[in-house]
Backbone as ProteinMPNN parsed JSONL, in Angstrom:
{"seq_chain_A": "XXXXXXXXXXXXXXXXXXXXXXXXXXXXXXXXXXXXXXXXXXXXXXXXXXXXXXXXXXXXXXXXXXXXXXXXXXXXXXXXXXXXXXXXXXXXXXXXXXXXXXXXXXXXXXXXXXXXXXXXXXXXXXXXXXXXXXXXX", "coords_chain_A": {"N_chain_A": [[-12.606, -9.544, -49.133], [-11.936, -7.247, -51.994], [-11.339, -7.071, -55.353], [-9.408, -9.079, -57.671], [-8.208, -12.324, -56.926], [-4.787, -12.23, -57.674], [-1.511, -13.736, -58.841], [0.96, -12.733, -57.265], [4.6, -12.536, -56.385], [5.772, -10.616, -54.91], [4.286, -10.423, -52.773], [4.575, -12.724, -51.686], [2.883, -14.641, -53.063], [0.011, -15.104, -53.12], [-2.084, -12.266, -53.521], [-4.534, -9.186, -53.626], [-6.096, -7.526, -55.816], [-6.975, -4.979, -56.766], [-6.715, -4.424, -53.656], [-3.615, -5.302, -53.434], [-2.617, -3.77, -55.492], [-2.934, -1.159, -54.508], [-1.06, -1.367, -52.152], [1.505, -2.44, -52.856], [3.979, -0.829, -52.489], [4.645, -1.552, -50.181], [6.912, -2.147, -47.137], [8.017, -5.614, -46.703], [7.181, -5.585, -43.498], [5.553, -4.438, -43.334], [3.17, -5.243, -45.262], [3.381, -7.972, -43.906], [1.695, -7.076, -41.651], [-0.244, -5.601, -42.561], [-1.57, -8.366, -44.015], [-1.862, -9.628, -41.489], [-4.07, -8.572, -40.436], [-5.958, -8.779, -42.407], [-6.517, -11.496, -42.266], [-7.855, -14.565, -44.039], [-10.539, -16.111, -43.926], [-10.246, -19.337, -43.597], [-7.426, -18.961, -42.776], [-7.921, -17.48, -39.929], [-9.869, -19.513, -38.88], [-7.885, -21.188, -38.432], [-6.134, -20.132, -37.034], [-7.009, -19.955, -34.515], [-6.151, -22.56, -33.411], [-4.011, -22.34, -33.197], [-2.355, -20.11, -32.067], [-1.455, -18.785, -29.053], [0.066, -20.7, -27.68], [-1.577, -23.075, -28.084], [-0.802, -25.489, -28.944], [1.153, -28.219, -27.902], [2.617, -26.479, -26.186], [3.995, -24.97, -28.332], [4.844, -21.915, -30.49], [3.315, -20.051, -32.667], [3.742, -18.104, -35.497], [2.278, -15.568, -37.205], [1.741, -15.083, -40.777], [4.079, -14.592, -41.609], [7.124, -12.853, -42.523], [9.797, -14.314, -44.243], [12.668, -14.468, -45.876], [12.289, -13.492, -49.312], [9.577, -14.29, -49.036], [6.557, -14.24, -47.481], [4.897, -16.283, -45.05], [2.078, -18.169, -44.108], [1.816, -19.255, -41.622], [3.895, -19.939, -38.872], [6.195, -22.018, -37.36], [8.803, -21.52, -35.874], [10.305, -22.887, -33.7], [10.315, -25.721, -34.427], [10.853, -25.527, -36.729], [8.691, -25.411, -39.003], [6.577, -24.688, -40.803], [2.973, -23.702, -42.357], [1.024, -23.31, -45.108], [-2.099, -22.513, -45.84], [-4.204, -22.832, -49.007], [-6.31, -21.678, -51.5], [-8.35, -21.963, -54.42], [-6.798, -21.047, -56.439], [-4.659, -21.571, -56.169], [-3.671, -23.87, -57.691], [-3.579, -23.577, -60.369], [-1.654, -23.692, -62.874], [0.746, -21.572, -63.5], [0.811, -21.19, -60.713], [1.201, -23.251, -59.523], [3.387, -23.84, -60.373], [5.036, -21.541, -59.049], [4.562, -21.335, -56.238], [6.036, -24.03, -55.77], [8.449, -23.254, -56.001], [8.904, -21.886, -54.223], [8.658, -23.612, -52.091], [10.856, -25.281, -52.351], [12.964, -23.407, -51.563], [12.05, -22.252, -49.223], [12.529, -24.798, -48.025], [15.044, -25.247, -48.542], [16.344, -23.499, -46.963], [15.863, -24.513, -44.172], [12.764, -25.161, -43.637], [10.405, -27.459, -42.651], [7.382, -27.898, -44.97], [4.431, -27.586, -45.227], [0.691, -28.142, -46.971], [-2.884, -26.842, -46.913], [-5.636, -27.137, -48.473], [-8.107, -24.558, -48.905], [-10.755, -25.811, -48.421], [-10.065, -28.185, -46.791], [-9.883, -26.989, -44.35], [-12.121, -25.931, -44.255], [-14.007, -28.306, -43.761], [-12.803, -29.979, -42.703], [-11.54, -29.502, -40.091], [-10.425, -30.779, -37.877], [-8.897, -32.856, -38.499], [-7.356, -31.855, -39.547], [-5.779, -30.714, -37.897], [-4.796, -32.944, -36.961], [-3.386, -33.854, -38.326], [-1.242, -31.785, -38.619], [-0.121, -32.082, -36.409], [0.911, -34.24, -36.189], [3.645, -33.818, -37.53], [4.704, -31.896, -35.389], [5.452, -33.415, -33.423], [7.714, -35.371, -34.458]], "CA_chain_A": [[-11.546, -8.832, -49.798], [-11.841, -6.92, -52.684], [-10.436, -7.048, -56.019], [-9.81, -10.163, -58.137], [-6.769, -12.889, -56.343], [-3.788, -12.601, -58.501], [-0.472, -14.273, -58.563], [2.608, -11.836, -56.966], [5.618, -12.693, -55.841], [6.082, -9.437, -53.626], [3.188, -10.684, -51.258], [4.442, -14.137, -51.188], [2.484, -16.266, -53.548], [-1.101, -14.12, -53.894], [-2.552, -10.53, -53.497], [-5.609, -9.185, -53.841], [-5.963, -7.509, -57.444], [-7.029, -3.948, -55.989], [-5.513, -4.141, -52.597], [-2.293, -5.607, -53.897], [-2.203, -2.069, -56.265], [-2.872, 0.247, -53.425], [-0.387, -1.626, -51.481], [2.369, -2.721, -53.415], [5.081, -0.548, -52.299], [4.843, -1.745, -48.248], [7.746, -3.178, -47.02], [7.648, -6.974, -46.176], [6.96, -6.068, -42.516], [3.893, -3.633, -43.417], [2.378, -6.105, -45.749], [2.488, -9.064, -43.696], [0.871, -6.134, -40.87], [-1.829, -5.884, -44.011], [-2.269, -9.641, -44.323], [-2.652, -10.337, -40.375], [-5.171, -7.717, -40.397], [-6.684, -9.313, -43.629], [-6.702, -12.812, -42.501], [-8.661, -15.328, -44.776], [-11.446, -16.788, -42.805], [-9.795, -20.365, -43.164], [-6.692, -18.684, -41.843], [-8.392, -17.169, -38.868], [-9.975, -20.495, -37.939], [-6.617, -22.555, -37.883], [-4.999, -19.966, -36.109], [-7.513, -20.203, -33.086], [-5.617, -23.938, -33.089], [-2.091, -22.571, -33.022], [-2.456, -19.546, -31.265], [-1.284, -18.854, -27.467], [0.924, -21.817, -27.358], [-2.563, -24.266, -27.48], [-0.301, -26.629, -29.519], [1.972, -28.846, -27.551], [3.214, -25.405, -25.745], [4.968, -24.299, -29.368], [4.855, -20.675, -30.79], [3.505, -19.519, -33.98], [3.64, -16.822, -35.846], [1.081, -15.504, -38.941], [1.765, -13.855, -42.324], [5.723, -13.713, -41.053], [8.045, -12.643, -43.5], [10.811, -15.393, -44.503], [13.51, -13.963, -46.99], [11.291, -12.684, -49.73], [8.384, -14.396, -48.881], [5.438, -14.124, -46.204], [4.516, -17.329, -44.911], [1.0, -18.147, -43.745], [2.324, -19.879, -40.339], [5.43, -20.504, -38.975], [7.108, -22.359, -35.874], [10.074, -21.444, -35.826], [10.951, -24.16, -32.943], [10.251, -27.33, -34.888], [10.906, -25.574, -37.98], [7.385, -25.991, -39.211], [5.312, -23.644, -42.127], [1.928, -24.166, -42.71], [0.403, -22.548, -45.775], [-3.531, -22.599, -46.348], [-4.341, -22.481, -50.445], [-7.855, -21.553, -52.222], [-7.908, -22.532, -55.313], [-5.727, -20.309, -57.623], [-3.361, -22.313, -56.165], [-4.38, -25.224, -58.725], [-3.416, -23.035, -61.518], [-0.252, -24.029, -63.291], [1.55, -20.632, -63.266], [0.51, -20.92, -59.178], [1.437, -24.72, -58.753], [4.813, -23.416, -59.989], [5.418, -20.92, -57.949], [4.572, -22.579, -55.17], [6.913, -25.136, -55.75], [10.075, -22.554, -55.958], [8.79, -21.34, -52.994], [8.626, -24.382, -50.808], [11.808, -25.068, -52.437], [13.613, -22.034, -51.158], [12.138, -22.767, -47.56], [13.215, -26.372, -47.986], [16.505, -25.163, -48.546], [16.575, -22.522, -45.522], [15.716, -25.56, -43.34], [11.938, -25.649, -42.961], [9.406, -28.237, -43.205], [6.038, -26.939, -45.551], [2.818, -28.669, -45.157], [-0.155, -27.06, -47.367], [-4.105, -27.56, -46.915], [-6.786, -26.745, -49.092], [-9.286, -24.135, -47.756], [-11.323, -26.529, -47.654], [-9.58, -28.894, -45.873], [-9.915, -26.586, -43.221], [-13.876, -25.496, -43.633], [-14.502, -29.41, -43.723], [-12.31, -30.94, -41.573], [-10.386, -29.141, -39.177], [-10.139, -31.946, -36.83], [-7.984, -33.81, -39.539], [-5.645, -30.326, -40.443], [-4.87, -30.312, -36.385], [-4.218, -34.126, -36.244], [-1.843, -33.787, -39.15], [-0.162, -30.609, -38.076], [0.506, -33.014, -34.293], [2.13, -35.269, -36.873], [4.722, -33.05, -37.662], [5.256, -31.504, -34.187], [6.047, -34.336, -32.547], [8.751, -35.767, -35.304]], "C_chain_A": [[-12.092, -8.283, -51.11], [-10.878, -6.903, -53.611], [-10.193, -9.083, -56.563], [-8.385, -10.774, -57.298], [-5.413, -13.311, -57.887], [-2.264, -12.899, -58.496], [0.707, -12.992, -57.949], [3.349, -11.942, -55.748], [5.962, -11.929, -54.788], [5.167, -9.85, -52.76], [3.259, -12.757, -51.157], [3.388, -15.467, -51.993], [1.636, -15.392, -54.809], [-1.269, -13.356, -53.235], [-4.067, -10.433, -54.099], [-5.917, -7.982, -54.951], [-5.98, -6.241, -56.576], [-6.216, -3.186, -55.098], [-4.394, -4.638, -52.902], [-1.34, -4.194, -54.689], [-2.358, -1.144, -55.264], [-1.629, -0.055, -52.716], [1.237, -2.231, -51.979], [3.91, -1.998, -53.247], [5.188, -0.312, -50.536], [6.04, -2.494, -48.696], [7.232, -4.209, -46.669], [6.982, -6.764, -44.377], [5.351, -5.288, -42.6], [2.746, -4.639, -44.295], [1.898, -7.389, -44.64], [1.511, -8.234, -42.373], [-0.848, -6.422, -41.816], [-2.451, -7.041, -43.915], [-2.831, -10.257, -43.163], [-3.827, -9.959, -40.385], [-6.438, -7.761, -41.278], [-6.633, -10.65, -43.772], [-8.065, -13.532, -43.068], [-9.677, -16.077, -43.997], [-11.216, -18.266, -42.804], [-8.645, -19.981, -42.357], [-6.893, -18.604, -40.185], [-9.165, -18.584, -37.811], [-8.72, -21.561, -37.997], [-5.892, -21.831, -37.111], [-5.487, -19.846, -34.874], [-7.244, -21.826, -32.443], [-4.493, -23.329, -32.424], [-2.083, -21.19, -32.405], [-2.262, -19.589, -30.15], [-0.751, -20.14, -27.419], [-0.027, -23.15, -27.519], [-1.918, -25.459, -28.042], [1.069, -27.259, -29.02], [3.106, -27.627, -26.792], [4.261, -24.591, -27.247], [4.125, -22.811, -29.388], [4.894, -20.301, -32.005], [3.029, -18.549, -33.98], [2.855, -16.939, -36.922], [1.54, -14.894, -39.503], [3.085, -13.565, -42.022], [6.709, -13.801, -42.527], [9.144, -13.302, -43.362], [11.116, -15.269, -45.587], [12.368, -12.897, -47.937], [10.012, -13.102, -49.666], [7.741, -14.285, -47.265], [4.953, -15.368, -46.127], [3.036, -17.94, -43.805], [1.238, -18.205, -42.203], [3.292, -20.539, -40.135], [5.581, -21.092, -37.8], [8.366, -22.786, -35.985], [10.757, -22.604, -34.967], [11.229, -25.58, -33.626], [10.474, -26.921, -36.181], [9.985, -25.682, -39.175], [6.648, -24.939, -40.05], [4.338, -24.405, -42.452], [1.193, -23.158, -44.128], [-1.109, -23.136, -46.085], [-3.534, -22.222, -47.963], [-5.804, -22.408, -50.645], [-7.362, -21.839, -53.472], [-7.071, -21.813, -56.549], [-4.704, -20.795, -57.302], [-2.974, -24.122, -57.302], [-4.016, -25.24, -59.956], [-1.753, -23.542, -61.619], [0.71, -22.972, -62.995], [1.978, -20.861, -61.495], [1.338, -22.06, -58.539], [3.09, -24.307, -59.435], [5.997, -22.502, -59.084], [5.736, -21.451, -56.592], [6.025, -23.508, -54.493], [8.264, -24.522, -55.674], [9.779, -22.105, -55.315], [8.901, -21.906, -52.146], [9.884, -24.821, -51.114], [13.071, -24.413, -51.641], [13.204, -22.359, -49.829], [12.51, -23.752, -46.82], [14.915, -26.308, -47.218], [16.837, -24.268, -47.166], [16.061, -23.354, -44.169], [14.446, -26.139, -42.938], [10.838, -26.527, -43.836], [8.179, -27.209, -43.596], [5.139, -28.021, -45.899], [1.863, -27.601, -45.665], [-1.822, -27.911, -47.083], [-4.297, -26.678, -47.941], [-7.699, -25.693, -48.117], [-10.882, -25.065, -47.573], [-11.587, -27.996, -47.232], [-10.163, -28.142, -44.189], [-11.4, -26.05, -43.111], [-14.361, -26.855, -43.413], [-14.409, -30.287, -43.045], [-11.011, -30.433, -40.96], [-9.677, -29.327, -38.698], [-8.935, -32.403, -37.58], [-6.6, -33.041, -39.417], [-5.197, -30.978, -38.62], [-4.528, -31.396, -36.632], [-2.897, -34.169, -37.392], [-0.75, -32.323, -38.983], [0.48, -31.703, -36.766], [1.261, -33.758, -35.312], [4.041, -34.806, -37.039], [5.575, -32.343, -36.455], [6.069, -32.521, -33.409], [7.2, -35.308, -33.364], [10.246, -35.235, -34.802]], "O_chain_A": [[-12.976, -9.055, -51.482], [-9.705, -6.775, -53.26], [-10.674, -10.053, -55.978], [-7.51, -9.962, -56.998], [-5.292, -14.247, -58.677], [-1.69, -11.952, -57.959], [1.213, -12.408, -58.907], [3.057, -11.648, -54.589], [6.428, -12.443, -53.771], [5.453, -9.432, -51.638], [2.475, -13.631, -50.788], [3.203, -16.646, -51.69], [1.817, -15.089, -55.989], [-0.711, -13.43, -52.14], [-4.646, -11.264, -54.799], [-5.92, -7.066, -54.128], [-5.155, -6.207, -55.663], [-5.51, -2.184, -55.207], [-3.73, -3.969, -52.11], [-0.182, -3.786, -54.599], [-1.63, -0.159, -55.386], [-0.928, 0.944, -52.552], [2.053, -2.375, -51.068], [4.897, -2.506, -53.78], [5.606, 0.637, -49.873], [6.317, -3.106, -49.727], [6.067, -4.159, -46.276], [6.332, -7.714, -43.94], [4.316, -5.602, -42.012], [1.574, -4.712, -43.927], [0.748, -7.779, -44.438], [0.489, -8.863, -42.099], [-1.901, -7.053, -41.717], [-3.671, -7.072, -43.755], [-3.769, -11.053, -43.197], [-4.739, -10.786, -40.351], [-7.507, -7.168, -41.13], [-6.667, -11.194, -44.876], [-9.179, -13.189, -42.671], [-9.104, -16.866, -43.246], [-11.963, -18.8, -41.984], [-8.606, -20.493, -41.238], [-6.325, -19.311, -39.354], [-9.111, -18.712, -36.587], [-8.814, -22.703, -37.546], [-5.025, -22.38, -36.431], [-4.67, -19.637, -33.977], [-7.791, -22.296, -31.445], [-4.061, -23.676, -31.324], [-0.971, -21.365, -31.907], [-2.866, -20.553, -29.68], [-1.59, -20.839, -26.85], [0.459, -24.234, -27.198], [-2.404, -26.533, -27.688], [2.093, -26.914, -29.61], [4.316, -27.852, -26.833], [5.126, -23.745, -27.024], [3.16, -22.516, -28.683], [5.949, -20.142, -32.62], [2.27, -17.989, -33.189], [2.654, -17.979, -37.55], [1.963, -13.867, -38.973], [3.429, -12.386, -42.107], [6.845, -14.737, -43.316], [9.736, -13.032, -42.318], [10.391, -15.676, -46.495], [11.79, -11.897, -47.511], [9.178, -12.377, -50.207], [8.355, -14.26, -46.199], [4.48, -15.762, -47.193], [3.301, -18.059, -42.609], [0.872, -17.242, -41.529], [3.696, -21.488, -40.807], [4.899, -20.512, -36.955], [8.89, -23.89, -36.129], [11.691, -23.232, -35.465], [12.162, -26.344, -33.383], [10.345, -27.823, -37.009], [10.442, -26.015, -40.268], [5.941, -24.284, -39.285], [4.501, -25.574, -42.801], [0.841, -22.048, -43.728], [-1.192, -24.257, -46.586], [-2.828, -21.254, -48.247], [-6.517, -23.107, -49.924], [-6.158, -21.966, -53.695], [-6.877, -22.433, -57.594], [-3.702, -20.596, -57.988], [-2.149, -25.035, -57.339], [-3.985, -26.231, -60.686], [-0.93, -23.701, -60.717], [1.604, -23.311, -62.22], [3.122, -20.744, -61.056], [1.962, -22.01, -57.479], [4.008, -24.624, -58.679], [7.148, -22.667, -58.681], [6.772, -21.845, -56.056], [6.649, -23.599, -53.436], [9.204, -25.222, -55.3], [10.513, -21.12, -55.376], [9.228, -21.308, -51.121], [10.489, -24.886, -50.044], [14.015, -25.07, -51.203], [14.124, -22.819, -49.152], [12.756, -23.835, -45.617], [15.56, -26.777, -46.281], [17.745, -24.648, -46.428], [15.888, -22.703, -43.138], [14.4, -27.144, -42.228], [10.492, -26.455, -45.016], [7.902, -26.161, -43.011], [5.188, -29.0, -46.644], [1.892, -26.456, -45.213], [-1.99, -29.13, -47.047], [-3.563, -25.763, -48.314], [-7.958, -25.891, -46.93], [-11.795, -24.903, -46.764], [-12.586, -28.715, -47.242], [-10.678, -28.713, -43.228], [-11.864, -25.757, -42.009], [-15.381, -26.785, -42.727], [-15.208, -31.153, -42.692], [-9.848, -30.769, -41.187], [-8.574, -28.787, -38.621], [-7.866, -32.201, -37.003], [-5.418, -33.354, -39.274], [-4.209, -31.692, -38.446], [-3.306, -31.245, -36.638], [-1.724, -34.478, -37.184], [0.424, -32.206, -39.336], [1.675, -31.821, -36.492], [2.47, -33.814, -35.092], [5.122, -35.324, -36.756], [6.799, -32.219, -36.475], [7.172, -32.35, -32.89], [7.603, -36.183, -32.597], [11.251, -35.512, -35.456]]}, "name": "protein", "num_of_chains": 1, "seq": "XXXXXXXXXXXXXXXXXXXXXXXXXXXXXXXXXXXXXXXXXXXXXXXXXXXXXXXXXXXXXXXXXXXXXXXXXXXXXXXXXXXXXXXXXXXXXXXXXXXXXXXXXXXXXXXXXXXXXXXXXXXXXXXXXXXXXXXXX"}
């Protein structure tokens, strides 16, 4: 990606300093279009987990737009959001956000489980066995 990662609310958390300014007046369904198409290379390997039903036959979705935010991964069946973080999520401004964000999905009914990216370059195995935690609840 290009461009430095900076906090905005219109893309759901973060944006990419550059592409966030070229793109900034998509609607929610063209952005998260943008963000599948610009998945994070931890993204891209958790969603060759949850992809095509390989998880307990469920159905997720990527980068789906939920109220005003875009949410990394969703299953809608079990109610289930997964967000991946790098580390600007660490940042205080970020770790607040965040938090009125999982908030707000709390409140609209769904469970939010977050990794580290590298949770997921280190131990994949782990992210899937704790995602099965949650499915099967």
């Amino acid at each position: 990606m290009c461009g430095e990662l900076v906090p905005s609310p219109a893309w759901g958390g973060i944006g990419w300093g550059a592409v966030y300014d070229k793109h900034k007046n998509m609607n929610d369904i063209e952005k998260a279009r943008f963000l599948r198409k610009n998945m994070t290379k931890q993204e891209r390997q958790l969603w060759q987990f949850l992809r095509k039903k390989n998880i307990n036959n469920l159905k997720f979705r990527r980068q789906y737009p939920l109220g005003n935010y875009i949410v990394d991964f969703i299953c809608n069946e079990k109610k289930l959001i997964i967000e991946i973080d790098g580390g600007q999520h660490d940042e205080d401004k970020n770790i607040i956000y965040d938090l009125e964000r999982t908030k707000y999905l709390e409140i609209k009914g769904y469970k939010v489980i977050r990794f580290w990216n590298h949770d997921i370059d280190n131990n994949i195995e782990g992210v899937y066995q704790e995602i099965l935690k949650y499915l099967i609840e």
